[in-house]
KOLGUSE-45485 format. One record per residue: y, z negated, x of N, C-alpha, C, O in turn; residue in one letter. Coordinates in steps of 0.02 Angstrom, whole numbers, padded with zeros to 5 digits, always signed. Example, Ala and Ser with C-alpha at 12.3 -4.5 7.8 and 13.67 -1.06 7.14 Angstrom:
2
-00284-00390+00660-00225-00390+00615-00165-00390+00660-00166-00423+00712A/-00112-00354+00642-00053-00357+00684+00002-00394+00645+00057-00402+00670S/
***
This chain:
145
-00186-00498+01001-00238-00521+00958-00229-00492+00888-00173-00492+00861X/-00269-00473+00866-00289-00424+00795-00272-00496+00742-00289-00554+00753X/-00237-00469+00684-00226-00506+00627-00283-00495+00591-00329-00456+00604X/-00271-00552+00521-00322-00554+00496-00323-00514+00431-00283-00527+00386X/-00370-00463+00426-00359-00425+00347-00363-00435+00293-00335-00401+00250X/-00412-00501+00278-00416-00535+00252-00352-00575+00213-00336-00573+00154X/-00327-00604+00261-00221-00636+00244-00208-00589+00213-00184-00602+00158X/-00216-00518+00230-00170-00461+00184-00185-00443+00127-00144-00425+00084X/-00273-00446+00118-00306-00420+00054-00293-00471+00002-00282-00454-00056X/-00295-00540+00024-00253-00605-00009-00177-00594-00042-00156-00604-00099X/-00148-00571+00010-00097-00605-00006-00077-00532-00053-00035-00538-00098X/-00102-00477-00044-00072-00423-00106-00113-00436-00177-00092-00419-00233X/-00172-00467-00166-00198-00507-00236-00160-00554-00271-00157-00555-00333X/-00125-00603-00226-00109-00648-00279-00045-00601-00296-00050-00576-00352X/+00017-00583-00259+00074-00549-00296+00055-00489-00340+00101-00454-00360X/-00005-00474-00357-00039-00430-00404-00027-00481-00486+00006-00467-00537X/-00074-00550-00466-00091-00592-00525-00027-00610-00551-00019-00615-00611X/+00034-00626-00496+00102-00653-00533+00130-00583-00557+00174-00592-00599X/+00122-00534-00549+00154-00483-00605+00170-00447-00567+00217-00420-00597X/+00168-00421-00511+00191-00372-00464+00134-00305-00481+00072-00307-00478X/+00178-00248-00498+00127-00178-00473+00088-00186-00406+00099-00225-00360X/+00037-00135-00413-00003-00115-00338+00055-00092-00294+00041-00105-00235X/+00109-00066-00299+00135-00045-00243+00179-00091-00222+00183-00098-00161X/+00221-00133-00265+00238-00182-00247+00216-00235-00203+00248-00258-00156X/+00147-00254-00229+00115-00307-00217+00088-00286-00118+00083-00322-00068X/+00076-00214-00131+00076-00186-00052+00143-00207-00009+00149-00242+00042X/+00189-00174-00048+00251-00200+00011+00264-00289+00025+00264-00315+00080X/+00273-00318-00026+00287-00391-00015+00229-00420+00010+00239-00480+00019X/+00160-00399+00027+00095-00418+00050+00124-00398+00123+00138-00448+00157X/+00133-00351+00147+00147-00331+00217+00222-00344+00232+00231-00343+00293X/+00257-00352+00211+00333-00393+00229+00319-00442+00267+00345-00456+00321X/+00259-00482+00227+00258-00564+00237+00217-00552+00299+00245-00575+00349X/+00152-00519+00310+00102-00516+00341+00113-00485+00419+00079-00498+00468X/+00158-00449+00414+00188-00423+00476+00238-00441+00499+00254-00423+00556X/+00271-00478+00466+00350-00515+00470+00406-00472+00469+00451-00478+00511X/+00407-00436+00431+00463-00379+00446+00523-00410+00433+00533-00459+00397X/+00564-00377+00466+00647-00405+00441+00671-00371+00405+00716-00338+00432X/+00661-00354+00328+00702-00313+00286+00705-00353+00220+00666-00392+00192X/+00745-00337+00209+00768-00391+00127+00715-00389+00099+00675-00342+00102X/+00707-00444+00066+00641-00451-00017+00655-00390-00047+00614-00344-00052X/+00724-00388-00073+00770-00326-00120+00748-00260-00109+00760-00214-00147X/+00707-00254-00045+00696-00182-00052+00608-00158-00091+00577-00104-00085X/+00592-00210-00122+00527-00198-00174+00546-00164-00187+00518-00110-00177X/+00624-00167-00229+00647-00124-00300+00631-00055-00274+00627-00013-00319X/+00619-00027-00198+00619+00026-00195+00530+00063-00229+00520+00121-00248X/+00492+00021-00225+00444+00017-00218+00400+00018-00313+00341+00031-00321X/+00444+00002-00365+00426-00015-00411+00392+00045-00481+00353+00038-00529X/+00447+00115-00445+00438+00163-00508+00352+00193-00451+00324+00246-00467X/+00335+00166-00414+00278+00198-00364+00199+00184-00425+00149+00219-00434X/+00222+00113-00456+00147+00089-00478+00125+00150-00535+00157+00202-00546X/+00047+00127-00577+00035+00180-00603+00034+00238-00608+00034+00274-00658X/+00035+00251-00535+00029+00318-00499+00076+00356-00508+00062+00414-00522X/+00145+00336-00503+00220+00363-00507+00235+00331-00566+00251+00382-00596X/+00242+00288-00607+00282+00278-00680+00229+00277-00727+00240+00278-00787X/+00159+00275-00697+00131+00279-00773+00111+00365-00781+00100+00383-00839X/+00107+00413-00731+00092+00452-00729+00032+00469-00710+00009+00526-00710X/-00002+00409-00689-00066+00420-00659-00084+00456-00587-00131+00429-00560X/-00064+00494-00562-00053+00520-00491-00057+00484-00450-00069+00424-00459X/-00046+00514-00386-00039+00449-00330-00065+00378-00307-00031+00366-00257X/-00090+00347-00312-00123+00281-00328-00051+00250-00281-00029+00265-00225X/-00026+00194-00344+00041+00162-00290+00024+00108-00242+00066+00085-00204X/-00048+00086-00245-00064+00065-00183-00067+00089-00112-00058+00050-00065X/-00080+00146-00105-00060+00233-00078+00001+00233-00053+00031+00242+00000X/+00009+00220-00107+00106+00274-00084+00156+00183-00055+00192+00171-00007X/+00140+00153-00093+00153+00090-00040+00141+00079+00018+00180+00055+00059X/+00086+00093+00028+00047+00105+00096+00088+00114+00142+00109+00088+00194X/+00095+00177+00092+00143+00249+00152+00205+00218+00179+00223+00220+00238X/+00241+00182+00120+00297+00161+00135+00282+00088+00189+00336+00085+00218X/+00257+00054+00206+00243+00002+00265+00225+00046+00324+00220+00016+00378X/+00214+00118+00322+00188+00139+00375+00254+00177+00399+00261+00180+00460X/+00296+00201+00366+00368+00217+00366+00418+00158+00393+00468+00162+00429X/+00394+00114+00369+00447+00055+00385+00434+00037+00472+00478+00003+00499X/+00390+00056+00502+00348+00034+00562+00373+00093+00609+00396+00090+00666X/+00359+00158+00559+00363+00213+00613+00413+00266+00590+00430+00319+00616X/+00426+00245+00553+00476+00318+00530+00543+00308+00553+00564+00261+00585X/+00575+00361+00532+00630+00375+00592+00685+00371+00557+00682+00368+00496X/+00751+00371+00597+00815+00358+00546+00867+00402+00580+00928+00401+00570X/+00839+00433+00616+00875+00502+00609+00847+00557+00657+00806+00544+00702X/+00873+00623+00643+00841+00697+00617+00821+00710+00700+00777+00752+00705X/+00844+00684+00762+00835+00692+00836+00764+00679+00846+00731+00710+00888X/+00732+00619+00796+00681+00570+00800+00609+00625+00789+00613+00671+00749X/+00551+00616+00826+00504+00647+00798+00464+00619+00724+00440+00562+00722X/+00460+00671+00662+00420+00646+00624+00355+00619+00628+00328+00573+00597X/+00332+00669+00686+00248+00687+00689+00221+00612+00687+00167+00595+00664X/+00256+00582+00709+00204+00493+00706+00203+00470+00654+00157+00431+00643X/+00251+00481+00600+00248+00432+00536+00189+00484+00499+00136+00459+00482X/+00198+00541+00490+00169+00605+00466+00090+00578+00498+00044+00578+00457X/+00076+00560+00558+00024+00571+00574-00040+00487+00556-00100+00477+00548X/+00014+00453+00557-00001+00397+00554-00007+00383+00478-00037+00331+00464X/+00015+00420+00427+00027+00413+00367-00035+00450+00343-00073+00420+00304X/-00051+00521+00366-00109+00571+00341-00172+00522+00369-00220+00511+00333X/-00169+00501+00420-00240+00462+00432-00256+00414+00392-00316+00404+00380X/-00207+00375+00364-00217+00330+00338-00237+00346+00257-00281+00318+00224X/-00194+00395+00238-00229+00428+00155-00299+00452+00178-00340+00456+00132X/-00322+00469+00241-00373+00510+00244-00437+00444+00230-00490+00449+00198X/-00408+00380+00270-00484+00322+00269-00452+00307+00187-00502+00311+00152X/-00413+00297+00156-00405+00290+00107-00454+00329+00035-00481+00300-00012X/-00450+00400+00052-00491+00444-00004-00554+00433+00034-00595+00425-00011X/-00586+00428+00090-00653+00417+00118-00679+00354+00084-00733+00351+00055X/-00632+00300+00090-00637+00234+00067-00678+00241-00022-00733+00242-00049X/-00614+00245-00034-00622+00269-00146-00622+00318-00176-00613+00325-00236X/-00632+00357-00137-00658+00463-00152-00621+00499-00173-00624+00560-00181X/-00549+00431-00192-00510+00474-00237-00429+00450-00223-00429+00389-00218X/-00389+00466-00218-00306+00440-00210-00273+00454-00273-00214+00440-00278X/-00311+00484-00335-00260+00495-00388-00278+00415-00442-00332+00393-00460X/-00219+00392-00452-00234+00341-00501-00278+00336-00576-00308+00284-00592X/-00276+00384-00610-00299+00389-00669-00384+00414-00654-00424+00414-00701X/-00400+00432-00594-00479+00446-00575-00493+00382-00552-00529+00349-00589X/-00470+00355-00496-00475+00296-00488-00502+00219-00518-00543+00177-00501X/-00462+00228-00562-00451+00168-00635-00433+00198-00695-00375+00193-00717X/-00497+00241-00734-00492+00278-00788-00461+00221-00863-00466+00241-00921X/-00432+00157-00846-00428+00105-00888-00377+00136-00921-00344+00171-00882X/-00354+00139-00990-00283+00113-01017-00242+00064-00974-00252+00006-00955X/-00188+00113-00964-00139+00029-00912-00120-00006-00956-00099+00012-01012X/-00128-00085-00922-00133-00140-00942-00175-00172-00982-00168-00225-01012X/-00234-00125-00979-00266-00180-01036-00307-00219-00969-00292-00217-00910X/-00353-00247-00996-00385-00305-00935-00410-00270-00905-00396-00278-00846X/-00469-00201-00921-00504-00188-00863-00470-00145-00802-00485-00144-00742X/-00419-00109-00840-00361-00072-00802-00346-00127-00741-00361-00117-00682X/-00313-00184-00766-00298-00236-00716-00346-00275-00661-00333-00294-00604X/-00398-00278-00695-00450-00306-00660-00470-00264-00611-00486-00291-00558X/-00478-00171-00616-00486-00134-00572-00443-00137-00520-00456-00135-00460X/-00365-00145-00560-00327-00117-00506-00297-00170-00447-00264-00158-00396X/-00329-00248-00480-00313-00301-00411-00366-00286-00360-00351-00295-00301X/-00422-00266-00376-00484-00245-00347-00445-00185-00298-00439-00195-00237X/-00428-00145-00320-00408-00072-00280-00347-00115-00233-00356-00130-00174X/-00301-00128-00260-00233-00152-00235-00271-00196-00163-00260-00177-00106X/-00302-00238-00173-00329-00285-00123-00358-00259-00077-00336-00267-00020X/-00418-00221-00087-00458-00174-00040-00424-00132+00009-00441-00124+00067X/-00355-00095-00032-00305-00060+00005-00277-00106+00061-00280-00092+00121X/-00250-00160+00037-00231-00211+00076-00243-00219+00171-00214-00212+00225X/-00322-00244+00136-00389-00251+00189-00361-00195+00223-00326-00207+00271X/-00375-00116+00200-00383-00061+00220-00333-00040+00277-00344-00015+00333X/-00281-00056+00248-00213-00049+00264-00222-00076+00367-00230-00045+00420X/-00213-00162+00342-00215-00202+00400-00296-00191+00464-00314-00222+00514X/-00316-00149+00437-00363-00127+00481-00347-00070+00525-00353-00062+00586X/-00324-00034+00479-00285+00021+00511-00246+00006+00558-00265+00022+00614X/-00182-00029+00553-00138-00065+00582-00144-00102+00646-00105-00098+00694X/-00221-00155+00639-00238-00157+00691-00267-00123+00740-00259-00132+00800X/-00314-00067+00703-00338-00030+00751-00277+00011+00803-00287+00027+00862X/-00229+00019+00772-00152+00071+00788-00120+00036+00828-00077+00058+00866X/-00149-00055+00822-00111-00089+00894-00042-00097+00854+00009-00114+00886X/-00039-00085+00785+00046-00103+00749+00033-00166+00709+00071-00197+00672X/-00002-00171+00718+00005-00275+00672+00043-00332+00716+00077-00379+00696X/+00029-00318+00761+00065-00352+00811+00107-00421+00799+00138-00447+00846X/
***
């Protein structure tokens, strides 16, 4: 039975409003939502991702969070392992992603000053939608499970 995308687009909104980056707010949204077994602790991996790498604007770290829940599912932990599924499962998913918001770079995206309100207001909007986006994918892939 297919989860609900909705739970996910939720639940990376509110850890948006308590102070979490978009990429953050992606991983601890899908930790919870998929039940993964990996420490809370590994956000920290997840944190220099927001503002499209550091405040660089690039990347949208809702994106690259993404990537990383789709890594955590399918990627491999050692070199015998085939990439091609995380690789493949990862490009499809940037692909409904830029189809989705036309764009994967952060600063096109949400032309805001970071942090001021509308910056924020865009980017729980983006962060959330990704969310949705995400767990659709997921289900369609038969990996929400």
């Amino acid at each position: 039975m297919a989860k609900d995308p909705l739970e996910a687009r939720n639940a990376a909104g509110e850890y948006f409003k308590t102070g979490y980056n978009c990429s953050e707010s992606i991983f601890l949204a899908f930790r919870d939502w998929l039940g993964l077994d990996v420490p809370r602790e590994m956000v920290r991996m997840t944190t220099g991702l927001g503002g499209g790498l550091g405040h660089a604007g690039c990347m949208c770290g809702a994106l690259t969070g993404s990537a990383l829940v789709l890594g955590l599912l399918k990627g491999r932990d050692d070199v015998e392992q085939d990439r091609h599924v995380a690789y493949d499962l990862t490009r499809g998913f940037h692909d409904r992603f830029e189809s989705n918001f036309s764009y994967t770079c952060c600063r096109t995206l949400n032309p805001h000053p970071f942090d001021t309100k509308e910056h924020l207001r865009n980017c729980i909007k983006i962060t959330g939608n990704t969310a949705k986006l995400l767990a659709e994918y997921l289900n369609e892939k038969g990996l929400a499970g």
